[in-house]
BALOBA-1460 file (C-alpha; in Angstrom, 3 decimals):
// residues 315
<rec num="1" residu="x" x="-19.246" y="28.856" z="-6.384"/>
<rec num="2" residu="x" x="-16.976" y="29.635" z="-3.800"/>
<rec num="3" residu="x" x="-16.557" y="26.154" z="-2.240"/>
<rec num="4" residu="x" x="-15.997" y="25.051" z="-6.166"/>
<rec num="5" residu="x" x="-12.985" y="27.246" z="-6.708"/>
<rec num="6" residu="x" x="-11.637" y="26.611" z="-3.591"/>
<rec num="7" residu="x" x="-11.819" y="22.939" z="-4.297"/>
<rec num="8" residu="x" x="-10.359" y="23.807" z="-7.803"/>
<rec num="9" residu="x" x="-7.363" y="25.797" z="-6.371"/>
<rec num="10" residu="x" x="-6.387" y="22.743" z="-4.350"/>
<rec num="11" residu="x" x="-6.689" y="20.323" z="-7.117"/>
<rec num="12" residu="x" x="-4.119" y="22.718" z="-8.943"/>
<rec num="13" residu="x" x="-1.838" y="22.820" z="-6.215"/>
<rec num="14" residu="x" x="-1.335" y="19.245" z="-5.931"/>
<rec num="15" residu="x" x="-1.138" y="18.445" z="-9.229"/>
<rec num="16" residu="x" x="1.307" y="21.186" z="-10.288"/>
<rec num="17" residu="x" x="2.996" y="19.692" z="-7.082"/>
<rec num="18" residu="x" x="2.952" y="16.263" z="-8.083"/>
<rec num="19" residu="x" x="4.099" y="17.204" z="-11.343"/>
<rec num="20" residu="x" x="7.017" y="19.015" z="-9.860"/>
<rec num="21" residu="x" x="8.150" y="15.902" z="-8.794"/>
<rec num="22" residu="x" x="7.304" y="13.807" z="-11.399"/>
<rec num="23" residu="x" x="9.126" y="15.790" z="-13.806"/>
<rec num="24" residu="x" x="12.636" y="15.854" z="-10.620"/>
<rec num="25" residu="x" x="12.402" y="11.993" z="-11.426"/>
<rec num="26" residu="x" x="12.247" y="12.005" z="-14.488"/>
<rec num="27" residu="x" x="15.013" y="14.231" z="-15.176"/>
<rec num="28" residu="x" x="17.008" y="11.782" z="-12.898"/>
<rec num="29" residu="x" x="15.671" y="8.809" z="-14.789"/>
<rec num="30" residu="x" x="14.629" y="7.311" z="-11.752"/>
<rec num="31" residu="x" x="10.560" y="6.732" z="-12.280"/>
<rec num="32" residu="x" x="8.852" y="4.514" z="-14.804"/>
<rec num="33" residu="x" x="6.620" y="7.330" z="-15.882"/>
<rec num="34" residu="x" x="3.924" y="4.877" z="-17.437"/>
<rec num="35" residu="x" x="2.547" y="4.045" z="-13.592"/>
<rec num="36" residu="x" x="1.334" y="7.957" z="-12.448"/>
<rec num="37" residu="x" x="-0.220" y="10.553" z="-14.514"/>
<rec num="38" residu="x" x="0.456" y="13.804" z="-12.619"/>
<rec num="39" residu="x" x="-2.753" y="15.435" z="-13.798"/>
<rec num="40" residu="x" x="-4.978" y="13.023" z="-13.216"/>
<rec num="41" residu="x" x="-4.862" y="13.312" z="-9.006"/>
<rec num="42" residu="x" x="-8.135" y="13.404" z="-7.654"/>
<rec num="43" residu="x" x="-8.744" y="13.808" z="-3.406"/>
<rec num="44" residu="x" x="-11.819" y="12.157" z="-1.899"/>
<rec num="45" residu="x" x="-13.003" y="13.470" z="1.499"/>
<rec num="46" residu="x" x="-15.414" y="12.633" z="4.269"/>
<rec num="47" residu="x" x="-18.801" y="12.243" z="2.671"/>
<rec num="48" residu="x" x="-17.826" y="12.001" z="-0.464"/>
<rec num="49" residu="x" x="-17.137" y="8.287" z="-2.540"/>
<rec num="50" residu="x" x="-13.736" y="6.929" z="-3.096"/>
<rec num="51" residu="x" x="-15.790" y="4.787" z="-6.519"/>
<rec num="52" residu="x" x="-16.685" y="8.152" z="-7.833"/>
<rec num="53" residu="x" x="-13.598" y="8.843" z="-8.188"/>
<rec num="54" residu="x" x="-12.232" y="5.520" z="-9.405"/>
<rec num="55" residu="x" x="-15.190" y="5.901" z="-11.932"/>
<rec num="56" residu="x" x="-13.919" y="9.072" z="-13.098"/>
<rec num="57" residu="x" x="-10.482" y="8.591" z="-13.086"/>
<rec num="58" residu="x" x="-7.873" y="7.610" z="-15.979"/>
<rec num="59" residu="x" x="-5.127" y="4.897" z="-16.441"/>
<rec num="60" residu="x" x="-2.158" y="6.356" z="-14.573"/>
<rec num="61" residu="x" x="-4.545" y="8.261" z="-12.407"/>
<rec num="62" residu="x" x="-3.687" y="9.100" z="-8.199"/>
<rec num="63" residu="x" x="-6.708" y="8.809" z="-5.991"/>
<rec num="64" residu="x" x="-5.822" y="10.286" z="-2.506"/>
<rec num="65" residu="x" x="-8.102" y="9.855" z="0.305"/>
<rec num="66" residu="x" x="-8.613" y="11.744" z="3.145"/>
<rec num="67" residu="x" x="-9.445" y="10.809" z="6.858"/>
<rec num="68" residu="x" x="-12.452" y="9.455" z="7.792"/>
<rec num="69" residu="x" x="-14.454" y="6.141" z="7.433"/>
<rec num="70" residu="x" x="-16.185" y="5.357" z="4.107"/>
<rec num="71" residu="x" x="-18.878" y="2.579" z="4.134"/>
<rec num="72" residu="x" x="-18.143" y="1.141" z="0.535"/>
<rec num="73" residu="x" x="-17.609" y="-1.586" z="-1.053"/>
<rec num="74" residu="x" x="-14.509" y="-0.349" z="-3.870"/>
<rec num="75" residu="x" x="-13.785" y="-1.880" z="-7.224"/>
<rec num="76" residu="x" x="-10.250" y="-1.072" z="-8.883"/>
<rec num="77" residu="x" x="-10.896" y="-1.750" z="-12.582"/>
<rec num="78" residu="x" x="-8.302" y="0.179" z="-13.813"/>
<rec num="79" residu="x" x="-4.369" y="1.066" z="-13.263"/>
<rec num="80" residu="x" x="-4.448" y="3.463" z="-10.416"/>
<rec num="81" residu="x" x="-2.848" y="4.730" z="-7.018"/>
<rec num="82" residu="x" x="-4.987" y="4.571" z="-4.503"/>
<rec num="83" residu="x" x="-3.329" y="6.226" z="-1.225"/>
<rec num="84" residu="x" x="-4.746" y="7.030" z="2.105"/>
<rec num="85" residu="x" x="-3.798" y="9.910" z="4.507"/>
<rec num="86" residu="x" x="-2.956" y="7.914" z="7.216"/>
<rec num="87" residu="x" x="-3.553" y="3.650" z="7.495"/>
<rec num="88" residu="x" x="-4.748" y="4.012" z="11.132"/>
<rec num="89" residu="x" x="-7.541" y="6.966" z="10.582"/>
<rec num="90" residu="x" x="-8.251" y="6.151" z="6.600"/>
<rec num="91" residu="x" x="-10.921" y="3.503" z="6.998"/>
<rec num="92" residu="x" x="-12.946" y="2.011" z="4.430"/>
<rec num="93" residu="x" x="-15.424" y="-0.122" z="5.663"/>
<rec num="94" residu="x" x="-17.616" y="-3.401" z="4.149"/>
<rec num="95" residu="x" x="-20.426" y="-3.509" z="6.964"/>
<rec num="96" residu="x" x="-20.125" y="-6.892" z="6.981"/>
<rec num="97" residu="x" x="-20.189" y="-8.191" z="3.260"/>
<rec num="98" residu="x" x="-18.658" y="-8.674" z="-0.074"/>
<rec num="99" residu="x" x="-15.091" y="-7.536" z="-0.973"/>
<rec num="100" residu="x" x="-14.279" y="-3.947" z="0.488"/>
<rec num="101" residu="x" x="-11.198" y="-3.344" z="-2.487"/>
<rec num="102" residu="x" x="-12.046" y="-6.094" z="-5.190"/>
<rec num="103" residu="x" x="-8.771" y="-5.328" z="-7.550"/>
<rec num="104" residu="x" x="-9.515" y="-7.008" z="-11.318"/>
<rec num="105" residu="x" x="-6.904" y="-4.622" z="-13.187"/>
<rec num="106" residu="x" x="-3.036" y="-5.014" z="-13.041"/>
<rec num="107" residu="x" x="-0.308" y="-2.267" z="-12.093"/>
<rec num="108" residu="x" x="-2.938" y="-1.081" z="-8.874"/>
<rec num="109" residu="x" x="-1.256" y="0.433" z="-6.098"/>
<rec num="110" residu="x" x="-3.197" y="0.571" z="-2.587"/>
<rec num="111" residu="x" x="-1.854" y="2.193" z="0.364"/>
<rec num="112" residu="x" x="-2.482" y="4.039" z="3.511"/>
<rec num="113" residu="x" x="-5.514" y="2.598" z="4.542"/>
<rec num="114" residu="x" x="-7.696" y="0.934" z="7.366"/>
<rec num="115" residu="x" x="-9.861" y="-1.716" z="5.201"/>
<rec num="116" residu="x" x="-12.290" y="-3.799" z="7.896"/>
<rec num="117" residu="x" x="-15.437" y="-5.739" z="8.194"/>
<rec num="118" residu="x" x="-15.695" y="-7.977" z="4.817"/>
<rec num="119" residu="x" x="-15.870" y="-10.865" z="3.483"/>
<rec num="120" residu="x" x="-12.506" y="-10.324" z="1.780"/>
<rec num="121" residu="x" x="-10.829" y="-7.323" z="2.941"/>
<rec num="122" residu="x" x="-8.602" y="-7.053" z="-0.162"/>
<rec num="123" residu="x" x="-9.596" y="-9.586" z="-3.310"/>
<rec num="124" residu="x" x="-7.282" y="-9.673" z="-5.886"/>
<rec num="125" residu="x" x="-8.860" y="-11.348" z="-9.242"/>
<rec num="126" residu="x" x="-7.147" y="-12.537" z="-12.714"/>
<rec num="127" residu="x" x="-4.372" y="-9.932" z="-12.201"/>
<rec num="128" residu="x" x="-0.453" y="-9.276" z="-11.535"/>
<rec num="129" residu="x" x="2.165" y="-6.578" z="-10.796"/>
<rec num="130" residu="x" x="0.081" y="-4.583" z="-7.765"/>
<rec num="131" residu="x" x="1.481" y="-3.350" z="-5.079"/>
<rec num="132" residu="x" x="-0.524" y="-3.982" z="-1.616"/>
<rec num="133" residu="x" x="1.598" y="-1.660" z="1.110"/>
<rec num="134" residu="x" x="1.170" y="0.209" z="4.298"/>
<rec num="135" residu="x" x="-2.200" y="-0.849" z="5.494"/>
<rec num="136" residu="x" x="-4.150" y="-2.615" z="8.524"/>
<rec num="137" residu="x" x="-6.465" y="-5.670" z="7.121"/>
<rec num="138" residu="x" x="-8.662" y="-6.427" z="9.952"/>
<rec num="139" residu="x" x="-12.111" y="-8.054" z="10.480"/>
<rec num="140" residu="x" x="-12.726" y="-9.893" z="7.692"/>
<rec num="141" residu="x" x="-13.346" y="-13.774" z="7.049"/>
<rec num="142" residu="x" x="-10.587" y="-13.430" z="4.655"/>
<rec num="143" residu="x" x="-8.081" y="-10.869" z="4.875"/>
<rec num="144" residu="x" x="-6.976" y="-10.854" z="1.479"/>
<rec num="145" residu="x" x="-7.772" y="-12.989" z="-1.371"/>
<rec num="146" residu="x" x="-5.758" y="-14.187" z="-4.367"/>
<rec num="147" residu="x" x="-7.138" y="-16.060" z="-6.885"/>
<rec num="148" residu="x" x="-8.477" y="-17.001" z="-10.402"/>
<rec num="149" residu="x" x="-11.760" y="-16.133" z="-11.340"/>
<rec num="150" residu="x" x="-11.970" y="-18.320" z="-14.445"/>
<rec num="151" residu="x" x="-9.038" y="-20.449" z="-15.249"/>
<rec num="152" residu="x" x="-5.655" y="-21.410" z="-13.894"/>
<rec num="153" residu="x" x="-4.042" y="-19.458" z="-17.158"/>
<rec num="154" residu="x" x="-5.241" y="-16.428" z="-15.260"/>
<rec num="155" residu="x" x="-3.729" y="-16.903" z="-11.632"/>
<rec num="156" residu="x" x="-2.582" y="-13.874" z="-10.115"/>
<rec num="157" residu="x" x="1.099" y="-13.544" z="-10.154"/>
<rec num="158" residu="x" x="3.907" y="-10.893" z="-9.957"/>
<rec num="159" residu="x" x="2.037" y="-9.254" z="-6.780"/>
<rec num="160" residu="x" x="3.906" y="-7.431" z="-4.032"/>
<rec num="161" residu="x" x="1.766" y="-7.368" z="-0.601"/>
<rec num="162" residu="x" x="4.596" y="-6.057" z="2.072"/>
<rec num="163" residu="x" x="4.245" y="-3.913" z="5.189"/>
<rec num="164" residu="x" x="0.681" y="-4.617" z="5.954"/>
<rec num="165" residu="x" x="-0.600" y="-5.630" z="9.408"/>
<rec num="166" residu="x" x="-3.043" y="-8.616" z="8.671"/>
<rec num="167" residu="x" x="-5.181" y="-9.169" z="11.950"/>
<rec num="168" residu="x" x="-7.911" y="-10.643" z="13.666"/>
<rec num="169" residu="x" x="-9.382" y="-12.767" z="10.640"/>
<rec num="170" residu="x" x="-11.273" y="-15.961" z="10.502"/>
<rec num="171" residu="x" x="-7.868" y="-16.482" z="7.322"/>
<rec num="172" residu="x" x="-4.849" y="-14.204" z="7.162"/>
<rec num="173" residu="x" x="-4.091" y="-14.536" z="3.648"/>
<rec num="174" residu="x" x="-5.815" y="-16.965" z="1.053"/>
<rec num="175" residu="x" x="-4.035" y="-18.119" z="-2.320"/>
<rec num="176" residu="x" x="-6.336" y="-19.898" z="-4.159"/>
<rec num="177" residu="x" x="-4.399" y="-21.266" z="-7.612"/>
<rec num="178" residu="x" x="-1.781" y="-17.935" z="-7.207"/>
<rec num="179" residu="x" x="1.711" y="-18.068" z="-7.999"/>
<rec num="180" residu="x" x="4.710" y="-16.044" z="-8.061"/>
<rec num="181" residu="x" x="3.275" y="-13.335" z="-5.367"/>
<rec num="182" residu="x" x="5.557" y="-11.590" z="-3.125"/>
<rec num="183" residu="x" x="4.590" y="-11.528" z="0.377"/>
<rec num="184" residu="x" x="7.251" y="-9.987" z="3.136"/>
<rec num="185" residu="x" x="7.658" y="-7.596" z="6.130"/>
<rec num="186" residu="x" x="3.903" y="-8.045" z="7.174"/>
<rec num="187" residu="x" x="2.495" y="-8.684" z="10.730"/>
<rec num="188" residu="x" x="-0.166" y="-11.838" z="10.543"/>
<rec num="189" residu="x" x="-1.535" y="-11.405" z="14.370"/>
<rec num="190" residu="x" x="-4.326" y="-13.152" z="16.004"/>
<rec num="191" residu="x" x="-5.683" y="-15.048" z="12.391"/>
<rec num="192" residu="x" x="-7.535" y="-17.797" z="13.285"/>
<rec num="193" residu="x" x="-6.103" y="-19.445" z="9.894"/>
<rec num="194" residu="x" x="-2.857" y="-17.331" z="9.309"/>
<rec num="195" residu="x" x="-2.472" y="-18.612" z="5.775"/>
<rec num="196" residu="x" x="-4.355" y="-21.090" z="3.356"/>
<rec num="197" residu="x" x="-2.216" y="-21.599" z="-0.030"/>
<rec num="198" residu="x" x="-3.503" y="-23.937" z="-2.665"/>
<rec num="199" residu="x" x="-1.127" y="-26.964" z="-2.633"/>
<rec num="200" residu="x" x="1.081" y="-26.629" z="-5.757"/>
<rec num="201" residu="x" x="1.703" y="-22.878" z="-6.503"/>
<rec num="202" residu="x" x="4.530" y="-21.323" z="-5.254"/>
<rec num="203" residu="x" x="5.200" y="-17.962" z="-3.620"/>
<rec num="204" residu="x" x="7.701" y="-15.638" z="-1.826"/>
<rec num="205" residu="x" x="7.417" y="-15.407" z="1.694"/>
<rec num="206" residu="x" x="10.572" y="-13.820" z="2.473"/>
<rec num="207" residu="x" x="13.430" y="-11.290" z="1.301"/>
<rec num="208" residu="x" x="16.061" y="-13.588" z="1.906"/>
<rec num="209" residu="x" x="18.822" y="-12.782" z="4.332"/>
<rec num="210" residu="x" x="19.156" y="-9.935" z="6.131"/>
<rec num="211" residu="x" x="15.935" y="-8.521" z="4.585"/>
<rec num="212" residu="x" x="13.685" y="-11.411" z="6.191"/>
<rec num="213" residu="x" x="10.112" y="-12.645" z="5.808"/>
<rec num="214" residu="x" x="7.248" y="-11.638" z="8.083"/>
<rec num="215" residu="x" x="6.064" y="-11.706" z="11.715"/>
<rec num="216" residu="x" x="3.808" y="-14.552" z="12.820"/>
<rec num="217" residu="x" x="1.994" y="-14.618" z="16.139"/>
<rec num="218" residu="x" x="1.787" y="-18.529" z="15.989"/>
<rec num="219" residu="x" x="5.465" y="-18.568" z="15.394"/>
<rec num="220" residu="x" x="8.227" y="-19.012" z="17.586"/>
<rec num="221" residu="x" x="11.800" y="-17.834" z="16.917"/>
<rec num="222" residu="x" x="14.400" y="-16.393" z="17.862"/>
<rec num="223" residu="x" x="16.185" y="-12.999" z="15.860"/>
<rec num="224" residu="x" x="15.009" y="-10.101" z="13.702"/>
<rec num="225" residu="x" x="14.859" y="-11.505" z="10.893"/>
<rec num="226" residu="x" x="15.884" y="-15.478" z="12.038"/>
<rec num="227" residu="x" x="19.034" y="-16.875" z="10.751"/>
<rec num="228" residu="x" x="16.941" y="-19.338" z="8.818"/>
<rec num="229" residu="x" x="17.030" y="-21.909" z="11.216"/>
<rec num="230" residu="x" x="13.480" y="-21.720" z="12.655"/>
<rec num="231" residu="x" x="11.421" y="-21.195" z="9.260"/>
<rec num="232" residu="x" x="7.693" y="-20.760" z="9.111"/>
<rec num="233" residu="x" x="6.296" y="-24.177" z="6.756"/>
<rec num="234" residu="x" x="3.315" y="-23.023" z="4.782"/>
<rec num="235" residu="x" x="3.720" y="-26.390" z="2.522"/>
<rec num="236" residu="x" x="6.798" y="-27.058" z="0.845"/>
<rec num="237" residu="x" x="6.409" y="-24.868" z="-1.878"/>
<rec num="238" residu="x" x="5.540" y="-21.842" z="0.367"/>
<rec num="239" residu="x" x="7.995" y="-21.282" z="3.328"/>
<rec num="240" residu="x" x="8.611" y="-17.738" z="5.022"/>
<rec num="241" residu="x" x="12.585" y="-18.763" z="5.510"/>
<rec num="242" residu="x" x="13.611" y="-15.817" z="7.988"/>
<rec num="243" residu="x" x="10.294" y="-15.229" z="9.916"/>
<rec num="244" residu="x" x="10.692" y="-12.290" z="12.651"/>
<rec num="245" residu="x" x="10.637" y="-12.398" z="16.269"/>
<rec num="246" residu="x" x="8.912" y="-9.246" z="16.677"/>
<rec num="247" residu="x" x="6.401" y="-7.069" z="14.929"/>
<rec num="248" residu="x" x="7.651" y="-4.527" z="12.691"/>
<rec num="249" residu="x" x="11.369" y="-5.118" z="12.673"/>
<rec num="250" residu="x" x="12.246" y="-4.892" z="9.565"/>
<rec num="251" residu="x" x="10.988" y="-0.527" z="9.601"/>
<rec num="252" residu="x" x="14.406" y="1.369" z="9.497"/>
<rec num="253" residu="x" x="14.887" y="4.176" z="11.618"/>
<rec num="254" residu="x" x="15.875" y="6.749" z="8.803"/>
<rec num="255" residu="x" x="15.538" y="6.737" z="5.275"/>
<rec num="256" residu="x" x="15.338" y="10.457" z="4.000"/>
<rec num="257" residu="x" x="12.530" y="10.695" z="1.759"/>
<rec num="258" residu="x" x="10.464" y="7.699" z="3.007"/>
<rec num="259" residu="x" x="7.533" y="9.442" z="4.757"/>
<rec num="260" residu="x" x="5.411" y="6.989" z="5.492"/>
<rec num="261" residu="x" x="8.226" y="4.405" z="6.849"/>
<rec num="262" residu="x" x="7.139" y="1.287" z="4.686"/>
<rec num="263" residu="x" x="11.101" y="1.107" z="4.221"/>
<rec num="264" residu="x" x="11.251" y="2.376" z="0.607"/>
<rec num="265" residu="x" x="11.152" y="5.561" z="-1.039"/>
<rec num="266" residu="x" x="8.329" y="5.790" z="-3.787"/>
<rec num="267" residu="x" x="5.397" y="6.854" z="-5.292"/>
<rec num="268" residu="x" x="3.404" y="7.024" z="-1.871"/>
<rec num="269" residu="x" x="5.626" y="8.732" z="-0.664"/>
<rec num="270" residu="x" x="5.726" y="11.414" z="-3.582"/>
<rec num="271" residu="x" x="2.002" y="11.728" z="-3.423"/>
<rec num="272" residu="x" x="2.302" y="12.607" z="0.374"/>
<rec num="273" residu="x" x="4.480" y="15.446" z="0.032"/>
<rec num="274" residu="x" x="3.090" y="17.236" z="-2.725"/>
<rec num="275" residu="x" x="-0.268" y="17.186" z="-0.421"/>
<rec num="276" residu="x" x="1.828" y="19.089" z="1.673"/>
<rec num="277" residu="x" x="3.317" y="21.120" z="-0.771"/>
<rec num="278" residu="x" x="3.358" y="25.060" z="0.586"/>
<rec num="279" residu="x" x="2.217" y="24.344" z="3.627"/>
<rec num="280" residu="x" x="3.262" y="25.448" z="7.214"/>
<rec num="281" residu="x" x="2.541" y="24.564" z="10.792"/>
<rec num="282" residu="x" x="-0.511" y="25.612" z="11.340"/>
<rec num="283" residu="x" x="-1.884" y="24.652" z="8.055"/>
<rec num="284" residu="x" x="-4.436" y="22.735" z="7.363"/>
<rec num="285" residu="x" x="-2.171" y="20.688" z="5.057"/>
<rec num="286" residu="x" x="1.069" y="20.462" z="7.594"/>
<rec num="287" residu="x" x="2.530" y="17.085" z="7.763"/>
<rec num="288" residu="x" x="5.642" y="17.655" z="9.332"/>
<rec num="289" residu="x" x="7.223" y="13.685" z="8.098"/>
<rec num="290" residu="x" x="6.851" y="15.766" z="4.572"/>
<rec num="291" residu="x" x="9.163" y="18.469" z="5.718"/>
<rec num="292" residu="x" x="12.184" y="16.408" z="5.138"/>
<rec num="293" residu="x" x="14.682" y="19.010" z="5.888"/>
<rec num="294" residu="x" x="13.105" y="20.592" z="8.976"/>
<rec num="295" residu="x" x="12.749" y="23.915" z="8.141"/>
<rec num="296" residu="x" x="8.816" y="23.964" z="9.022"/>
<rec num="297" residu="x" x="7.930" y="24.692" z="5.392"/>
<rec num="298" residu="x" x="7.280" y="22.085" z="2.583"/>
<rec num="299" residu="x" x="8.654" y="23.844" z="-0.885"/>
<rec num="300" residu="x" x="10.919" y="23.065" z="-3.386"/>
<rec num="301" residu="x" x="13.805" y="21.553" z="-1.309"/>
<rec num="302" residu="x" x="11.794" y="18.675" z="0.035"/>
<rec num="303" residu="x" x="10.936" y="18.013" z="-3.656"/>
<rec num="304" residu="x" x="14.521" y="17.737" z="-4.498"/>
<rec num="305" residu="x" x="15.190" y="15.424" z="-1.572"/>
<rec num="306" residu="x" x="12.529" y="13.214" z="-2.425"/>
<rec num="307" residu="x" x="13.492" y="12.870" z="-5.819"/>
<rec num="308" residu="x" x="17.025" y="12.676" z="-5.019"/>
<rec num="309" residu="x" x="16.232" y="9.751" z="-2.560"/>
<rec num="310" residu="x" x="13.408" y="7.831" z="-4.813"/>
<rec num="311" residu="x" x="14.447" y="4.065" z="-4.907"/>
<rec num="312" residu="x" x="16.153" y="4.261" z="-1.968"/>
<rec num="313" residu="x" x="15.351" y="0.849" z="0.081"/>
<rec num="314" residu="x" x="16.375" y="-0.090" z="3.486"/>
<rec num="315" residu="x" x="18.457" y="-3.483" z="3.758"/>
């Protein structure tokens, strides 16, 4: 009973935290409310299953995940959040088969997370306007996947994958009859296919200029992003114009609110301080990126700044 109110007082705590800041935007009229339900936040630790808790959870619904390494094989059926802790410890794991995060809904967002040893890492079926961000895609025959399950009609479009490192696949990234997709500021490294694109469909490979494209290893150029003289040729309907010279150049050093440094100041970012919320060093909960005016306690002010800050975007 005790470990079941304990469990309760957390749950409380972040969602009266998230809705804190929910209700900041709002008031500001900076966040498309339809996308989060504040009190629908459910936290998945070691041991237990991140599904569970996409089975349980509602439209709208935030599904943070702790630290650790979860052998599963995860299947987003539904308009969620799905955030982990931190992309380098938050692992989630297909021992070798299947796809480890098969997305079929639209409006998904998946961040923060390790997601290794699959046949795709991330699959993306028959749907449009998610948001792949923040995470290390590594291991897999296919990185991530794109594609139409049963007709052209159906091709996944409207998809934003940026600020991923994609690494050490048998194929980076695979379109297969997608369009429209956004696909910027990630590191491809080490793929023994970096890209496969099905010839005819056209996608974004690039922010344009100064914003840039992505970092290839197979790629030679010079500037951070290029000046769009040395492009990286997909085909000729898919061409990363301002490719990067090195890794990870496009970060900036300091956008106030943006915790997690994807460049951007938004809903993962939210989600991150309120998990923090109340907390000191020395708590279990410190993060000190969510004390974002450095006064070694997470409370109301770093609320404000966040939702002052939300939209903010580095250029």
């Amino acid at each position: 009973m005790l470990k079941e109110r304990i469990e309760m007082k957390k749950k409380i705590l972040l969602t009266v935290s998230v809705s804190i800041l929910l209700l900041s935007l709002s008031i500001l009229g900076t966040l498309p409310v339809t996308r989060v339900n504040a009190s629908l936040t459910y936290c998945v630790y070691p041991g237990q299953s991140i599904q569970e808790a996409i089975n349980s959870a509602e439209s709208g619904g935030i599904i943070y995940v702790y630290n650790g390494t979860y052998y599963e094989h995860v299947v987003v059926n539904k308009q969620i959040s799905l955030i982990g802790k931190n992309r380098s410890t938050t692992v989630i794991d297909g021992n070798g088969t299947g796809s480890v995060i098969n997305i079929t809904s639209s409006y998904v967002n998946v961040y923060g997370f390790t997601i290794r040893n699959g046949t795709n890492g991330i699959s993306i079926r028959d749907s449009f306007y998610n948001i792949i961000s923040g995470n290390i895609v590594t291991d897999n025959q296919r990185g991530m996947y794109l594609f139409a399950y049963s007709c052209p009609c159906h091709a996944p479009r409207k998809n934003t994958i940026v600020n991923n490192t994609i690494k050490s696949n048998s194929i980076g990234i695979r379109l297969e009859i997608a369009t429209e997709n956004a696909i910027y500021h990630n590191n491809f490294i080490n793929n023994t296919i970096q890209t496969y694109v099905t010839t005819g469909y056209a996608n974004t490979w690039d922010d344009g200029y100064p914003s840039g494209g992505n970092y290839w290893s197979n790629h030679i150029c010079t500037g951070n992003p290029n000046d769009g003289s040395q492009p990286y040729t997909i085909d000729t309907d898919n061409i990363d114009h301002y490719p990067f010279q090195n890794p990870n150049s496009w970060r900036p050093s300091t956008i106030i609110g943006d915790v997690n440094g994807d460049g951007v100041v938004d809903i993962c970012d939210i989600v991150i301080v309120a998990i923090a919320f109340g907390s000191k060093p020395g708590s279990p909960k410190w993060n000190p990126d969510a004390d974002l005016n450095d006064d070694e306690t997470v409370d109301i002010e770093d609320i404000v700044l966040a939702a002052i800050n939300f939209g903010a975007k580095y250029s």
